[in-house]
C-alpha positions as a printed Julia matrix, in Angstrom:
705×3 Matrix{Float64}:
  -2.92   73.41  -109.0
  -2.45   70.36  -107.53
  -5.02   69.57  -104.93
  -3.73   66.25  -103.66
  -2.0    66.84  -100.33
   1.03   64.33   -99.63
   0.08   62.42   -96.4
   2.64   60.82   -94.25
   1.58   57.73   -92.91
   1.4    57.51   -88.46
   4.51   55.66   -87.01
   2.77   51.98   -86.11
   3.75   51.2    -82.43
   5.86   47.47   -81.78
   3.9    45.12   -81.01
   3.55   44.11   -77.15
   4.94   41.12   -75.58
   2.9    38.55   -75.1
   2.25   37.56   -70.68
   3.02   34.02   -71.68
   6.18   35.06   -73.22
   6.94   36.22   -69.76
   5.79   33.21   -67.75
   7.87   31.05   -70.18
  11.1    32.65   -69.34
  10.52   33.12   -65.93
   9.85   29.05   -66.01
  12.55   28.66   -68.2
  14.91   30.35   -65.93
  13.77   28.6    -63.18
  14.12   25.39   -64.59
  17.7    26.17   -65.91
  18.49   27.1    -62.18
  17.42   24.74   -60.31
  18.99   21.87   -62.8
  22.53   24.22   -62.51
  21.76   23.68   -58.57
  20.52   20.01   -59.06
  23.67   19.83   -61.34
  26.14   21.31   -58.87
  25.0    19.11   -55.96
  24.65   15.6    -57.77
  28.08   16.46   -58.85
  29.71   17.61   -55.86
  27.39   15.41   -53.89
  26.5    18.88   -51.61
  29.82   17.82   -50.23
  30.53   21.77   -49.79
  27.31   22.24   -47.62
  28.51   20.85   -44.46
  29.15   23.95   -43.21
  26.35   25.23   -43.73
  24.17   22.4    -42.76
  25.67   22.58   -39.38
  25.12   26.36   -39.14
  21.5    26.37   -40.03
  21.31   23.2    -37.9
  22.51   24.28   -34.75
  20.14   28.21   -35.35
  16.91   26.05   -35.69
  17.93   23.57   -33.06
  19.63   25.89   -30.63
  22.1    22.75   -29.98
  25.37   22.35   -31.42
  25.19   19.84   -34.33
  28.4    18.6    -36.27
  29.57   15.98   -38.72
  33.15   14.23   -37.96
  33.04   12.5    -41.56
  31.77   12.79   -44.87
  28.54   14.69   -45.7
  26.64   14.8    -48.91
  23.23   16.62   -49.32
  21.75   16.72   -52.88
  18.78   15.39   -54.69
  19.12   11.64   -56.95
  17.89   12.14   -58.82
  14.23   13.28   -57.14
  14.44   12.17   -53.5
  16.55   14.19   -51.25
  19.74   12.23   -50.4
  21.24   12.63   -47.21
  24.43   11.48   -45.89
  26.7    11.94   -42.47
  29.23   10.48   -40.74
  30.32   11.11   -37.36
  26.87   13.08   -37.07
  26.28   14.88   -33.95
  23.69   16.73   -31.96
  24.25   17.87   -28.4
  21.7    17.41   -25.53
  20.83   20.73   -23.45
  23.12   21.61   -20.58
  20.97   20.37   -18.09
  21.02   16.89   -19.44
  23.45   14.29   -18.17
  24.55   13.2    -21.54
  26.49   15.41   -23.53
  24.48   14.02   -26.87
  20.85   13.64   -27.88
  21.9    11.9    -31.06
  24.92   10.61   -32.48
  25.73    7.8    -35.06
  28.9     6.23   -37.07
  27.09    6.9    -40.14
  23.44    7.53   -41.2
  22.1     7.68   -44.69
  18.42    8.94   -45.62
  16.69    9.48   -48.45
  13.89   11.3    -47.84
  10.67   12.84   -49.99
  10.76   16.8    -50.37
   7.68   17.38   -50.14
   7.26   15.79   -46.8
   9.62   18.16   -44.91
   7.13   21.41   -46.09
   4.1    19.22   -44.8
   5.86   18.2    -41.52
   4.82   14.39   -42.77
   8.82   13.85   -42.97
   8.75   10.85   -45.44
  11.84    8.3    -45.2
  12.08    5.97   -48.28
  15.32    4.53   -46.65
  16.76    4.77   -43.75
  20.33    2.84   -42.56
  21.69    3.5    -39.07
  24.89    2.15   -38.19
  25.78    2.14   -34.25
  23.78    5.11   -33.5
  23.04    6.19   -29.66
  19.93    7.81   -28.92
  19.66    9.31   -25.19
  16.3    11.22   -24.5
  15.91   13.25   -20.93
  14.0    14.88   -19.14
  15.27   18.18   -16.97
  14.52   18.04   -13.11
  11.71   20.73   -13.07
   9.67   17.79   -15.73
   8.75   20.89   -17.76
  11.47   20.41   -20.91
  12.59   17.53   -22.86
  16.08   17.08   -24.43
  14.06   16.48   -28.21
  12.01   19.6    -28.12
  13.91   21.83   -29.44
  13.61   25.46   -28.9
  14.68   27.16   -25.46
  10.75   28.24   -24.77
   9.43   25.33   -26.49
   8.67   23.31   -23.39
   8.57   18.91   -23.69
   6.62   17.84   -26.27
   5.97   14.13   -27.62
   8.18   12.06   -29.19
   7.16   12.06   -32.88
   8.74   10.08   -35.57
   8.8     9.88   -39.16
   7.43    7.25   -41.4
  10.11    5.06   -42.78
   9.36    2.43   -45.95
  12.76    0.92   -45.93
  15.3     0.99   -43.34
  18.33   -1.09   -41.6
  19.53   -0.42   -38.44
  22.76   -2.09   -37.06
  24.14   -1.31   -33.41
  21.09    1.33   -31.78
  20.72    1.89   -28.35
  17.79    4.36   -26.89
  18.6     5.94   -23.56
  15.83    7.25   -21.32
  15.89    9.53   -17.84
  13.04   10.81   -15.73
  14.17   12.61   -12.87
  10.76   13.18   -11.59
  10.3     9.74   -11.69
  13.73    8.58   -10.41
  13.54    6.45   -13.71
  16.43    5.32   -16.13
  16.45    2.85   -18.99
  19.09    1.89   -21.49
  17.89   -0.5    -24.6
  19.46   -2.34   -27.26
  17.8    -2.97   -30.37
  18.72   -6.03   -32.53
  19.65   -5.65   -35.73
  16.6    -4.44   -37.85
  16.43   -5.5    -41.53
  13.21   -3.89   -43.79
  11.97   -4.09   -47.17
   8.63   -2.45   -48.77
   7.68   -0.98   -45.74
   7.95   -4.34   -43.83
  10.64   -4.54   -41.0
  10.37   -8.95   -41.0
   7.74  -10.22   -38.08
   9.01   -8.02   -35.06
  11.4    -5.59   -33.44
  13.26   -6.64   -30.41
  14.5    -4.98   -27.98
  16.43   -6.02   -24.6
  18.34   -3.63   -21.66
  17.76   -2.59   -18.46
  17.8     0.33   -15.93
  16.75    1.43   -12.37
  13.57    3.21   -10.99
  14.31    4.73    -7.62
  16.76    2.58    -6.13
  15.24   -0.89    -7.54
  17.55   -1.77   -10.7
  15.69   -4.07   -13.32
  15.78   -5.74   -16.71
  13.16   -5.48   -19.58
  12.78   -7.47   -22.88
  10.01   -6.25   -25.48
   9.04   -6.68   -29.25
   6.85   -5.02   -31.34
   5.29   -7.15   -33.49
   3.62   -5.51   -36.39
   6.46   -3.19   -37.08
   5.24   -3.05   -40.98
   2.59   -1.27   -39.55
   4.98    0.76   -37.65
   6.87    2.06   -40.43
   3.68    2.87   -42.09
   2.84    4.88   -38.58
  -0.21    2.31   -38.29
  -1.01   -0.15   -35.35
   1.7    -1.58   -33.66
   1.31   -4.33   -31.3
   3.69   -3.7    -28.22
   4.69   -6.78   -26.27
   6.91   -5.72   -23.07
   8.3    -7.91   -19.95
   9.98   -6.63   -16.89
  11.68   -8.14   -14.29
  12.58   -5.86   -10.47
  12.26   -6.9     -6.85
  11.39  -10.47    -7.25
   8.11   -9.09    -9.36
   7.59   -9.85   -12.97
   5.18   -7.29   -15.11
   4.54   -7.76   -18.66
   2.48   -5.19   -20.95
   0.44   -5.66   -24.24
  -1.21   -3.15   -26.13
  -1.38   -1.4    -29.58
   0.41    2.02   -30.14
  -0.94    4.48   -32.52
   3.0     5.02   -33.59
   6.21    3.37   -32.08
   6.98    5.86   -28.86
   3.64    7.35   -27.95
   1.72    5.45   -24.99
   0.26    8.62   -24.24
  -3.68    7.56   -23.34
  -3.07    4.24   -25.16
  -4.51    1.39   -23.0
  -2.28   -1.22   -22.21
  -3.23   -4.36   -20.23
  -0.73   -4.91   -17.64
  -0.28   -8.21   -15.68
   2.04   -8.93   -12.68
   2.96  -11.31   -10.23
   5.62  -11.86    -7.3
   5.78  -13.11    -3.77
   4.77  -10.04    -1.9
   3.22   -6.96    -3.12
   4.61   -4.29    -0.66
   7.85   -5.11    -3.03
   6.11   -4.19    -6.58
   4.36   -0.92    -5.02
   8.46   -0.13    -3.25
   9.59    0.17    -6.24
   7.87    3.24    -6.57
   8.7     4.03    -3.33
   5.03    3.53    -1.82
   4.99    1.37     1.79
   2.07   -0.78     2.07
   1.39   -4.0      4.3
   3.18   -7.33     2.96
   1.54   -9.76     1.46
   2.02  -13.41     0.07
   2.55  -14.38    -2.98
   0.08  -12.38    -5.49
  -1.1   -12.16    -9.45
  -2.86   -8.9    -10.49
  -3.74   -7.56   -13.87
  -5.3    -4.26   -15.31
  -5.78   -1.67   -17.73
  -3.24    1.3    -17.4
  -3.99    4.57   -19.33
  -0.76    6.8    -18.78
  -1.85   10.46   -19.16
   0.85   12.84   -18.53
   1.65   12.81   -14.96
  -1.41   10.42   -14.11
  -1.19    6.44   -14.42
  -4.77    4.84   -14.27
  -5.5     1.46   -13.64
  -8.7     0.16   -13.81
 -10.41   -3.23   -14.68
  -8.39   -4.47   -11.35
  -8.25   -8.32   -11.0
  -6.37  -10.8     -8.97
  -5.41  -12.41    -5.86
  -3.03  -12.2     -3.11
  -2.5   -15.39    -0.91
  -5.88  -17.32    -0.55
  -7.99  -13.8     -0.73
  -9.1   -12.04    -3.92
  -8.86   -8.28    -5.38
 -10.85   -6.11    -7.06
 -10.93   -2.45    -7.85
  -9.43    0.4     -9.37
  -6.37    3.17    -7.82
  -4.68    6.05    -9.72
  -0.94    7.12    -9.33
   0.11   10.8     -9.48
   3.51   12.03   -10.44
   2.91   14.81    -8.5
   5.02   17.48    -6.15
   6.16   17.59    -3.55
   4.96   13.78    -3.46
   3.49   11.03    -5.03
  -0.8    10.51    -4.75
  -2.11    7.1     -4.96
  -5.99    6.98    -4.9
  -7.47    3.56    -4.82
 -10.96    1.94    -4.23
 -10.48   -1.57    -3.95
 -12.45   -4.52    -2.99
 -12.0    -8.32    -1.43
 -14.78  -10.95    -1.53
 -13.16  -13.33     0.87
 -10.35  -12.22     2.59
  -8.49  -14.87     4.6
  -7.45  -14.07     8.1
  -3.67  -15.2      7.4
  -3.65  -12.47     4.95
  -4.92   -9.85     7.01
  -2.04  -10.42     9.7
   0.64   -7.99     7.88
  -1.88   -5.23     8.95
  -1.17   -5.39    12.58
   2.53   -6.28    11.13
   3.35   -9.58    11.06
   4.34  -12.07     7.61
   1.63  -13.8      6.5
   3.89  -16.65     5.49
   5.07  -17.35     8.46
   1.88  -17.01    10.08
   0.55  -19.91     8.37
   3.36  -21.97     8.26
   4.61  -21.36    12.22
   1.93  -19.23    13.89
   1.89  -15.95    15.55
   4.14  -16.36    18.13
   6.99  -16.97    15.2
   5.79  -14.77    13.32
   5.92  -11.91    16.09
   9.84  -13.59    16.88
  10.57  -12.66    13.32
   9.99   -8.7     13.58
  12.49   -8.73    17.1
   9.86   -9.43    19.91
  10.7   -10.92    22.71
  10.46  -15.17    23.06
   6.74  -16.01    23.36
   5.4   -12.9     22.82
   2.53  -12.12    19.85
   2.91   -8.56    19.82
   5.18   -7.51    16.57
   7.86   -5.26    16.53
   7.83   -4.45    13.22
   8.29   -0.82    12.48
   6.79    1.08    10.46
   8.13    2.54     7.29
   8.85    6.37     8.39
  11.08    7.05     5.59
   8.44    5.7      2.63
   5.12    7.47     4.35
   7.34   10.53     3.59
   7.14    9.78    -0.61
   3.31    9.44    -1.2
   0.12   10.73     0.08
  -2.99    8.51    -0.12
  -6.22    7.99    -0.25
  -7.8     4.16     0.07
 -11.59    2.76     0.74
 -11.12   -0.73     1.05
 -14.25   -3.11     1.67
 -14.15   -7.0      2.61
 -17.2    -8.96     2.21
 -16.08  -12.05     5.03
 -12.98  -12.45     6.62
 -12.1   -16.21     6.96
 -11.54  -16.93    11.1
 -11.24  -20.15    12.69
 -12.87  -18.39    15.67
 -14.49  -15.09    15.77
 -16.98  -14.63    12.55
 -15.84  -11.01    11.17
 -17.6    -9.27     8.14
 -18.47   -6.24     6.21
 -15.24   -4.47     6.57
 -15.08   -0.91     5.4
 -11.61    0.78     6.1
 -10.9     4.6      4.89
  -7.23    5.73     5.03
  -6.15    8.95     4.23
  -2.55    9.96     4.62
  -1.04   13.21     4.3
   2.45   14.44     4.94
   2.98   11.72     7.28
  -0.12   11.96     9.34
  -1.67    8.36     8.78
  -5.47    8.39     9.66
  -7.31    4.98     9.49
 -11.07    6.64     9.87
 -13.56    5.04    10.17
 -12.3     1.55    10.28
 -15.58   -0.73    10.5
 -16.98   -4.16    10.6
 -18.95   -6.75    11.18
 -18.21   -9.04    14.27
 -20.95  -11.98    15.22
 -23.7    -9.63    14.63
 -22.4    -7.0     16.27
 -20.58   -3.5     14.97
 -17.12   -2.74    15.28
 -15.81    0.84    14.58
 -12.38    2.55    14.96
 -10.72    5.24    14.44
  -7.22    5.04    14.48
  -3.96    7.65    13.64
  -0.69    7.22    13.29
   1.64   10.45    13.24
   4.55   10.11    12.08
   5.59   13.41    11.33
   6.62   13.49    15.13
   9.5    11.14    16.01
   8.35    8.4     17.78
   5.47    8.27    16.35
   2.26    9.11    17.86
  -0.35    6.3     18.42
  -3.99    6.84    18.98
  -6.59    4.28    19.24
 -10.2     4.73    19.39
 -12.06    1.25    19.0
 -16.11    0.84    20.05
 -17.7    -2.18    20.24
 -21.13   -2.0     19.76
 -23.72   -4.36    22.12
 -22.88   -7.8     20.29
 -24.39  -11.5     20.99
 -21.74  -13.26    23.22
 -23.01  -16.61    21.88
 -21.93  -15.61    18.38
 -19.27  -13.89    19.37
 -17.37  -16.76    21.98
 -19.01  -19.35    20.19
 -15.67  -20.93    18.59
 -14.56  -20.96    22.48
 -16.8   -23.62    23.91
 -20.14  -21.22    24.21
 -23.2   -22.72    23.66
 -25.84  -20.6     21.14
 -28.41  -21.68    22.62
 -28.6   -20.59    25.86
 -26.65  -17.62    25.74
 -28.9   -14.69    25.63
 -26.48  -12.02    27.06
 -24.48   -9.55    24.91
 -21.35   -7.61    25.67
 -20.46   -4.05    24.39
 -16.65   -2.01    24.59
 -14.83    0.49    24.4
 -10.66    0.68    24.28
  -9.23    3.93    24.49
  -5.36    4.49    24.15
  -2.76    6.43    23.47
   1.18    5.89    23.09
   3.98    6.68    21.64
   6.32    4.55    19.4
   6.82    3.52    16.22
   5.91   -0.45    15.88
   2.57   -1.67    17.52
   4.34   -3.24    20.81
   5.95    0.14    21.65
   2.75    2.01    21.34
   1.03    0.16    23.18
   3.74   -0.37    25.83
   4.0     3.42    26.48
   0.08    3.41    26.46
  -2.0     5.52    28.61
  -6.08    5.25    28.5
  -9.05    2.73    29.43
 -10.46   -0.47    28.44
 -14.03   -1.55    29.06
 -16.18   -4.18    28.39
 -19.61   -4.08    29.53
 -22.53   -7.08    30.19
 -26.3    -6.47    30.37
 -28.45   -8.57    31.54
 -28.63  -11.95    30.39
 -27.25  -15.83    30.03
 -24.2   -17.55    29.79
 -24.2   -20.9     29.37
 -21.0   -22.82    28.21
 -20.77  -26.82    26.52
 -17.61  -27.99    28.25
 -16.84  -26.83    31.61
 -18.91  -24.76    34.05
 -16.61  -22.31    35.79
 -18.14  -18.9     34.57
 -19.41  -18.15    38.51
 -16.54  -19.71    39.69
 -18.0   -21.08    42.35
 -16.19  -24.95    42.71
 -19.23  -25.47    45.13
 -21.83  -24.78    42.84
 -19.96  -26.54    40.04
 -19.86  -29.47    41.9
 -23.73  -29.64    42.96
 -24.29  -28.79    39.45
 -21.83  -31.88    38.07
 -23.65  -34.31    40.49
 -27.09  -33.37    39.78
 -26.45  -33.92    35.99
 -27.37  -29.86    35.49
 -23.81  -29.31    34.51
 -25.59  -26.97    31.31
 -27.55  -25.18    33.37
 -26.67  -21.17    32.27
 -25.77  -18.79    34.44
 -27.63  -15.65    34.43
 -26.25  -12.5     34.68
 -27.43   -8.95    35.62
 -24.49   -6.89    34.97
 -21.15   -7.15    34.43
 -17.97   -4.67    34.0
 -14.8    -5.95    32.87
 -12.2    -2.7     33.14
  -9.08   -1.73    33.03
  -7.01    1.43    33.42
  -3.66    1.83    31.39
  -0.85    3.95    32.35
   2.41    3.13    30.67
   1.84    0.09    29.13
  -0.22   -1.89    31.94
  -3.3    -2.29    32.34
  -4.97   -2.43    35.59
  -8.32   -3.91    36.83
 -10.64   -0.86    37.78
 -12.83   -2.29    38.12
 -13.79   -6.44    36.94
 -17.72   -6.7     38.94
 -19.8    -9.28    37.58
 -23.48   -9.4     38.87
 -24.91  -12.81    38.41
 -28.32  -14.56    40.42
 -26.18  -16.44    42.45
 -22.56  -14.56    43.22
 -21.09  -11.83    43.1
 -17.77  -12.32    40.95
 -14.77   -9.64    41.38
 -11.34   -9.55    39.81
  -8.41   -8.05    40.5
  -4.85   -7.81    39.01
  -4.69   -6.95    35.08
  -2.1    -7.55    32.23
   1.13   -5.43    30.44
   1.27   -5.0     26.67
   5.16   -4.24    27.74
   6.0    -7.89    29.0
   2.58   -9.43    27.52
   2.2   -10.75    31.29
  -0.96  -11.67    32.73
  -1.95  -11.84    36.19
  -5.26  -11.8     37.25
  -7.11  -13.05    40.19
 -11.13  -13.66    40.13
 -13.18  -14.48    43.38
 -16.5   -15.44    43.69
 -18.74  -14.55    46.99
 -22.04  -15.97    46.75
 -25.19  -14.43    47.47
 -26.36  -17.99    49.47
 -24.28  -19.98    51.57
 -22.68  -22.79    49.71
 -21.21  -25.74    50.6
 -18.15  -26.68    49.16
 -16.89  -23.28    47.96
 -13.37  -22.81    47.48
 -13.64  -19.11    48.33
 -10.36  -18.06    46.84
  -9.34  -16.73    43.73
  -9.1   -18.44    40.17
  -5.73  -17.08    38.5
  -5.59  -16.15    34.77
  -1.87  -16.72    34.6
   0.75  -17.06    31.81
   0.9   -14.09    28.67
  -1.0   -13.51    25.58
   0.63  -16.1     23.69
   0.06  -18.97    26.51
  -2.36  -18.22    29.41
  -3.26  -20.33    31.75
  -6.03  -21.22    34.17
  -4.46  -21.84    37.98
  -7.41  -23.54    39.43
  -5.8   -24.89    42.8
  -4.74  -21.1     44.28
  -2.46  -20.92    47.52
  -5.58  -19.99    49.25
  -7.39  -22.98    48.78
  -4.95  -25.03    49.8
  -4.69  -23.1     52.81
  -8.24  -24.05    53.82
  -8.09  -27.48    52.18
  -4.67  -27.82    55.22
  -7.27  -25.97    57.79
 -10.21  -28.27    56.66
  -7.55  -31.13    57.1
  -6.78  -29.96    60.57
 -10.1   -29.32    61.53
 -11.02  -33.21    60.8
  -8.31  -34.79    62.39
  -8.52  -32.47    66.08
 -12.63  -32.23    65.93
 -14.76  -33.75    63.96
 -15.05  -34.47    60.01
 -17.94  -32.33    59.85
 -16.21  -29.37    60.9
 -13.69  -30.12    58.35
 -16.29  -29.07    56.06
 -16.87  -25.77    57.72
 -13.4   -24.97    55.87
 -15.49  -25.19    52.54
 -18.61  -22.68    53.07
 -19.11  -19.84    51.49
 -21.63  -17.89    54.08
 -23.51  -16.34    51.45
 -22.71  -12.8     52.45
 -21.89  -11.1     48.9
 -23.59   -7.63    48.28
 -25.62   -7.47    45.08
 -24.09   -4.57    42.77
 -26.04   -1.5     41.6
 -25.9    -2.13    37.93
 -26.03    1.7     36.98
 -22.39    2.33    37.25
 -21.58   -1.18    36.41
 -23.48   -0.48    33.09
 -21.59    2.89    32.3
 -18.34    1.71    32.6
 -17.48    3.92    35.27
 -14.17    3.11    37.54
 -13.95    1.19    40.74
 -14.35    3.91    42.95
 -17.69    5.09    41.78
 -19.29    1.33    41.93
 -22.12    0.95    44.61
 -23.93   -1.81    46.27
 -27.72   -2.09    45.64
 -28.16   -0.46    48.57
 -25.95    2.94    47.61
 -22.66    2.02    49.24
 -19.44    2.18    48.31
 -18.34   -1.25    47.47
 -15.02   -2.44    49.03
 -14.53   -5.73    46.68
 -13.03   -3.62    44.01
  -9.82   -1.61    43.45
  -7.9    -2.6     46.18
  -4.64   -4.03    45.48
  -3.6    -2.21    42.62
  -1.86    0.6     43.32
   1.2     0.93    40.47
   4.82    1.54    41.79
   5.72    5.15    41.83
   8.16    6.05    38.93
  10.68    6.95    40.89
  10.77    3.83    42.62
   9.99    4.88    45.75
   7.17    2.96    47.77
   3.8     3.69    47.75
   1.6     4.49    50.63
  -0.11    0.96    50.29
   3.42   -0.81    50.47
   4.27    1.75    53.34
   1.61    0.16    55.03
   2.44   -3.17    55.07
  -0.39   -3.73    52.38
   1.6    -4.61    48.63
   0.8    -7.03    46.52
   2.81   -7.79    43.73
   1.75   -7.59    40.52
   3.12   -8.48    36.44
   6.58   -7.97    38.91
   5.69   -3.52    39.19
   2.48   -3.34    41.28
């Protein structure tokens, strides 16, 4: 029996692959493909991709992008080579150029491995006569090189390039929001390891608002600008008889966004630079500025201001806002020493004439009449419609011949047209000087209303350039003018005027160094002259010098002057419509006086040329009665011709002292004085006479009363 059993060995299973095995062909197969792709393309030089290069171009870009010429696309044998001809790719169709890019012929090669970082690597770069024209849409809120229909504007960002040459580019720019557009030619640019020679010029032109201008520039570090370093910008502009230049460094070579740049400019009148940008400000002469300016976005700072304009310095700081629906300009600025000559543009006038031919030429130049002061410049309607603004402007001393003025501190605010100069103080021989002033031009004429307060100021420091002594002058003066008008240049609004003038005199002394004819009083004067007391000072009580303005002329209501000795009245007044003056003063003393004239001393002439008339009609009448009289009685009854009886009423100074008008003035004694407001009466506006004239009682006056 055979007790062995036959055993069939178990089937032994194949062995398994190994996972490297796997990993090796899968690499393998790779490899193999993308050398039959590398293959195919070096060979065919990706020739048969222009199709589809402009296909998957113009998806991602949303533009339409084509090649005229040749195209090749493949990799040599690492770097990505890229050729066109004829390449093309269109701007949006809001832009006013049909193309954002095109060239004769570009050729790139570029690292791979930069496009999947977004570092976009050029190793080369040649550019022959490409245009490059970058816009803006109206709204500011896309960009013609952001791509991408919801992509909004983003900054221009450009790729690092080692080597490059560039033959024949131009760079176009247009900001409607700005009004701004700039064409540039770059010279020929030849680089080599990442170094592009010293610089990168640049020349063109273009036009911002309606001001064309030319601009040169260089950058020169450009090896650091192909290696997206520091890049030292140098730029010069020329517009509107104003030359700017720039400096700064740029983190890359288009973005100035919150890069500081020191800016410098200079020109012959400043309200020209700040036109450009369509803001109106006062002329000036010629000036040189400088500061920093930090463009972010919409905003332009500039700060660090220095500089001078004329013979007065600047200082300070403003911001610019390309805003809707218009430009803001906020500014804080500050002047040391401001001369007077430059201050004249804000009332109108050229500062250049000013000092060269004086105010009356300078007022000739703006259309006023011959011999007048008053300007007739007009003010810029159409510009105070492009920017709203906001100013505090402070002088330390204002350089005057006459009148010592200091501490200026002006506020303007203007809005939509409405021009508010509020509060407008200063400093005037130790007194205080506040106004408030508006100009609004959003109805046409333009509305005019002026608020201006004197406060009680020393008359010696104040009329001390005009012959008054310090010394003995004790009294002060305090005012008050109060107008409106309609018009748009000073002259007109103050020739349609309506309102009241006041000046008012506490008690006190006057005493003058050259002539003494402040009582008016030729008999006094005389005793005065003989008896060597010619600087004896005159002392006041009270005194009112008003007017009251309807339509441009200004009428006295009332001029009372108190003094020790007389009583001094004036009648008449002046017209800011013919600058005329006409105004009469009497003096009645308080004690007879022999050898008083009695009769009025004229304030002739107009603001440019008064004159004193001394020798009145009525005088001579009683010197020809005083003549008589000594020839047919005796000579001293020719005297009687010359005495003042001493009958003038002393005036209640509490109406004098509030400024109140000509009918409420009384007499120390509570009656109604009849020295003032007589003789005044305006001509009715229909021509017609007047119940005065009716009565045999008109007296002319500036050629209407």
């Amino acid at each position: 029996m055979n007790t062995t059993a036959d055993v069939t060995p178990a089937e032994t299973p194949p062995p398994a692959r190994k996972p490297w095995r796997i990993v090796r062909n899968v690499v393998i197969g790779v490899v193999l493909a993308l050398f039959l792709v590398w293959l195919v393309l070096y060979i065919t030089k990706g020739r048969f991709l222009k199709g589809t290069f402009e296909r998957v171009a113009a998806a991602q870009t949303e533009r339409k992008v084509s090649v005229a010429g040749d195209f090749q696309l493949y990799f040599d044998p690492i770097t990505l080579h890229f050729r066109a001809e004829g390449l093309r790719v269109s701007n949006p169709e809001w832009a006013s150029k049909p193309d954002l890019y095109a060239a004769k012929s570009i050729d790139a090669r570029i690292a791979p491995l930069s496009l999947l970082f977004g570092k976009r690597r050029f190793y080369t770069l040649d550019l022959v006569d490409s245009a490059i024209d970058l816009e803006w849409n109206k709204a500011h809120t896309q960009n013609s090189w952001t791509f991408g229909a919801k992509t909004g504007g983003k900054p221009l960002d450009l790729p690092r390039i080692d080597l490059a040459t560039v033959t024949g580019t131009t760079l176009g720019y247009v900001d409607p929001r700005m009004r701004l557009r700039t064409d540039l030619t770059f010279n020929t640019v030849t680089s080599s390891d990442a170094k592009i020679g010293d610089s990168v010029r640049f020349t063109g032109g273009g036009q911002v608002r309606d001001t064309p201008f030319t601009l040169s520039g260089a950058l020169l570090s450009p090896n650091a600008t192909v290696a997206r370093g520091q890049n030292k910008l140098v730029l010069a502009a020329d517009a509107a008889n104003n030359h700017i230049e720039a400096t700064g460094t740029l983190p890359s070579l288009a973005d100035i966004e919150n890069v500081p740049l020191q800016v410098t400019a200079r020109g012959r009148n400043l309200a020209e630079l700040l036109g450009i940008i369509g803001v109106a400000i006062p002329e000036s002469r010629h000036y040189r500025v400088r500061a920093q300016m930090v463009k972010s976005d919409t905003t332009y700072d500039f700060t660090k201001l220095t500089g001078r304009f004329g013979n007065s310095d600047l200082a300070g700081a403003f911001t610019v806002k390309v805003i809707e629906p218009r430009l803001h300009i906020a500014a804080k600025l500050t002047t040391r020493s401001l001369d007077i000559i430059d201050a004249a543009p804000f009332i109108g006038y050229n500062p250049d004439i000013v000092a060269a031919k004086g105010a009356v030429a300078a007022a000739a130049s703006t259309g006023a009449a011959p011999a007048r002061i008053l300007p007739d410049a007009e003010l810029p309607i159409e510009a105070l419609k492009n920017f709203d603004a906001d100013l505090r402007y402070t002088v330390g001393v204002v350089k005057s011949r006459n009148v010592p003025i200091s501490n200026v501190d002006l506020t303007l605010s203007l809005k939509d047209s409405l021009l508010n100069l509020s509060p407008l103080t200063f400093a005037m021989a130790r007194g205080r000087v506040a106004s408030d002033i508006t100009l609004d031009a959003r109805a046409r004429p333009t509305q005019a209303s002026y608020d201006i307060r004197l406060a009680p100021t020393p008359m010696a420091r104040l009329l001390a350039g005009y012959g008054v002594d310090e010394a003995g002058t004790s009294g002060v003066i305090k005012g008050r003018l109060q107008l409106q008008g309609v018009g748009d240049t000073l002259h007109d609004s103050l020739a349609t005027s309506r309102g009241r003038i006041a000046l008012v005199i506490p008690k006190g002394t006057f005493w003058t160094r050259n002539v003494q004819l402040a009582e008016l009083d030729i008999g006094t004067f005389v005793q005065k002259m003989f008896q060597g007391r010619l600087k004896e000072p005159v002392r006041i009580n009270c005194g009112l010098v008003g007017f009251s303005v309807r339509n441009g002329v200004a009428a006295a209501d009332p001029i009372l002057i108190d003094t020790e000795k007389s009583v001094i009245v004036g009648r008449g007044g002046f017209s800011f419509r013919t600058e005329a003056l006409d105004l009469a003063f009497r003096a009645d003393g308080k004690r007879i006086s022999v050898f008083s004239g009695q009769s009025p001393v004229g304030l002739k002439g107009s603001f440019a040329k008064p004159g004193i008339d001394v020798v009145s009609p009525q005088l001579l009448q009683r010197a020809g009665l005083g003549l008589g009289l000594a020839v047919f009685a005796t000579p001293v009854a020719g005297v009687l011709a010359f005495v003042d009886v001493g009958d003038a009423k002393s005036a209640a100074c509490g109406p004098v002292l509030a400024a109140r008008p000509a009918t409420a003035q009384r007499t120390t004694k509570g009656e109604a004085r009849d020295d003032v407001g007589r003789g005044t009466t305006a001509k009715a506006e229909d021509g017609k006479k007047t119940s005065s004239e009716r009565n045999g009682q008109r007296k002319k006056f500036l050629g209407i009363f």
